[in-house]
C-alpha positions as CSV (number, residue, x, y, z in Angstrom):
1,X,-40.5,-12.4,-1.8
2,X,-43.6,-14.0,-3.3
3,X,-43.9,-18.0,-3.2
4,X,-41.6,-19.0,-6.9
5,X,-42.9,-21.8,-8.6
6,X,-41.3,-24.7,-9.1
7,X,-39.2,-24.1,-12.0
8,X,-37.9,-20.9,-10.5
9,X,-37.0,-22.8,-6.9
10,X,-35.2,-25.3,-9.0
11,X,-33.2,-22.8,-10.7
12,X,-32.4,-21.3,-7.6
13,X,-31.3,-24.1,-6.4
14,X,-29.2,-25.2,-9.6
15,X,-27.5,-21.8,-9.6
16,X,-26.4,-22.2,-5.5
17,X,-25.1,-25.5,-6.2
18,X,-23.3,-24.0,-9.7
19,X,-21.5,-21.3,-7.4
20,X,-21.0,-24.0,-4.4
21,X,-23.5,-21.8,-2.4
22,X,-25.4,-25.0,-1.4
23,X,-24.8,-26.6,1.5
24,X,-26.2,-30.1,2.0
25,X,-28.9,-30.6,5.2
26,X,-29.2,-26.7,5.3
27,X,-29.8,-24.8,2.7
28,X,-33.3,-26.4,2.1
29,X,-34.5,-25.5,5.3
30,X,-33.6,-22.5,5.0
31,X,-34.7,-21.6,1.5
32,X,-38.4,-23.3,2.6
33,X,-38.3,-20.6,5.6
34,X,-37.4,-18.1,3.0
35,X,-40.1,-19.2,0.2
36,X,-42.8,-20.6,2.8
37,X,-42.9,-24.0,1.8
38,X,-42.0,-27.0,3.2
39,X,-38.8,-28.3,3.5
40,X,-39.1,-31.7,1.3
41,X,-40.7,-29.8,-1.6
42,X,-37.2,-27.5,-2.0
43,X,-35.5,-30.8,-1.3
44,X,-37.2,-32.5,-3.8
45,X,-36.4,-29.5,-6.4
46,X,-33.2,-30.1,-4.7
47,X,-33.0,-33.6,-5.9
48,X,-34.0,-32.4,-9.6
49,X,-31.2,-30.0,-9.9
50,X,-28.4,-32.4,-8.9
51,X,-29.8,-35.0,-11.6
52,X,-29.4,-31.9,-14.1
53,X,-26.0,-31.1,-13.4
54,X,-25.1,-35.0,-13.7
55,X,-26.9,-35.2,-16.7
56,X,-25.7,-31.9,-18.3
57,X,-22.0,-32.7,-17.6
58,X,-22.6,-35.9,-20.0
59,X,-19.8,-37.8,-18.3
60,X,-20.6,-41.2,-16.9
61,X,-20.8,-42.3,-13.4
62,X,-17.7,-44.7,-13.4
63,X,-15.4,-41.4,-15.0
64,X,-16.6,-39.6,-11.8
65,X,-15.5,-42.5,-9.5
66,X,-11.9,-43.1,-11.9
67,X,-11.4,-38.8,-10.9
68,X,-11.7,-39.8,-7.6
69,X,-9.8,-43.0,-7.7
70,X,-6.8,-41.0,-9.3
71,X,-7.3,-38.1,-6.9
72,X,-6.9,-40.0,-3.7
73,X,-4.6,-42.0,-5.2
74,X,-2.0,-38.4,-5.9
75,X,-3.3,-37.7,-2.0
76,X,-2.0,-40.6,-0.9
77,X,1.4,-40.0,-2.9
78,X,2.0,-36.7,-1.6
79,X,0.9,-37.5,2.1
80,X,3.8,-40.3,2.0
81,X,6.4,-37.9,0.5
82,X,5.7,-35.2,3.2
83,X,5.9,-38.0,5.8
84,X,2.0,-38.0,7.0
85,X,1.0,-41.3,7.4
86,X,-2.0,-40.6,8.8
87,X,-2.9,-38.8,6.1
88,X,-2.6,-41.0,3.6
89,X,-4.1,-44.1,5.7
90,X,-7.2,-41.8,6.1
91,X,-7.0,-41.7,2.2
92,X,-6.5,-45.5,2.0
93,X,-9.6,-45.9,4.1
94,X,-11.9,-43.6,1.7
95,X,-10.7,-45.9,-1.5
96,X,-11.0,-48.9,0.4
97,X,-14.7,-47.8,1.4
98,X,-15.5,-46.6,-1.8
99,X,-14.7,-49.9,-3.3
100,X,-16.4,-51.7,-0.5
101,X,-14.1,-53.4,1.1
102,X,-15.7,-53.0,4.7
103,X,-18.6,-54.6,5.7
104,X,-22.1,-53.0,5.6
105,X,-22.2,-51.4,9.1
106,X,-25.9,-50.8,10.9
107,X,-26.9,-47.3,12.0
108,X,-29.8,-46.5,13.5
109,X,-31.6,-43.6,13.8
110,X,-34.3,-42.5,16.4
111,X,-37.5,-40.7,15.7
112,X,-37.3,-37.5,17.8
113,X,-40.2,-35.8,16.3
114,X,-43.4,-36.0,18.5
115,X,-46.3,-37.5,16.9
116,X,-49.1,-35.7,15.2
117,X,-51.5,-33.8,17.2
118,X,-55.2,-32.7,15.9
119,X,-55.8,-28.9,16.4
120,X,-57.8,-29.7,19.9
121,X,-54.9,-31.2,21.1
122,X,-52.9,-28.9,20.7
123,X,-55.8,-26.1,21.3
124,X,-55.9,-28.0,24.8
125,X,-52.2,-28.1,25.3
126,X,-51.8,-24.7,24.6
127,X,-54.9,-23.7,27.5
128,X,-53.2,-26.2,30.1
129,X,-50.1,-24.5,29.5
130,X,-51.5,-20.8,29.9
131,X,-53.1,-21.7,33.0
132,X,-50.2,-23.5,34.4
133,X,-48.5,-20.1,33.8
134,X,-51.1,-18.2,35.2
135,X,-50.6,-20.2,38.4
136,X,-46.8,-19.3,38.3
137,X,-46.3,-23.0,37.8
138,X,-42.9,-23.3,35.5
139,X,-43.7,-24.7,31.9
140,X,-41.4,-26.5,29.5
């Protein structure tokens, strides 16, 4: 498939997401394998999409968050009456986090990408790794 231009990668993306076809930390990688582009540019057509559908739907924010109120609120409801309590605690914790009653908590994340090399360095890592291989040496 030829590279699509922008407006045709959104679409794509807008129709996956229409049929529940996208799936969230994957399907941009694997659409910017597919299209030969990086991976932020489909994320940020990504992005695009998702503010269509909100926009498009015309409903505001705080009716999104009163359908999930009154969703886990019938969750928790029905987990009592079939006598799962851990059910409807895990459903008490979601509202309770989605109203913010817990503290901020701190994650951290760790850079695992290796830095940036110029095209000699890697030109020279790639040699020292050939000949290392050459010598029967054992490269990772």
């Amino acid at each position: 498939m030829s590279r699509p231009t922008m407006d045709q990668m959104r679409e794509r993306i807008l129709e996956m997401m229409l049929h529940r076809e996208w799936s969230p930390g994957a399907s941009h990688k694997e659409l910017a394998k597919e299209w030969g582009v990086a991976p932020r540019t489909v994320a940020d057509r990504a992005l695009e999409a998702s503010r269509a559908i909100r926009l498009a739907s015309k409903k505001p924010v705080e009716d999104f968050v009163a359908e999930a109120f009154a969703e886990l609120d019938a969750l928790i409801r029905d987990a009592r009456a079939l006598g799962k309590p851990r059910d409807a605690a895990y459903c008490i914790e979601l509202k309770a986090k989605m109203l913010g009653a817990f503290a901020p908590t701190k994650t951290e994340t760790k850079d695992t990408t290796e830095p940036k090399r110029t095209k000699e360095e890697l030109w020279q890592r790639i040699k020292e790794l050939e000949a290392a291989e050459a010598e029967g040496e054992k490269v990772h």
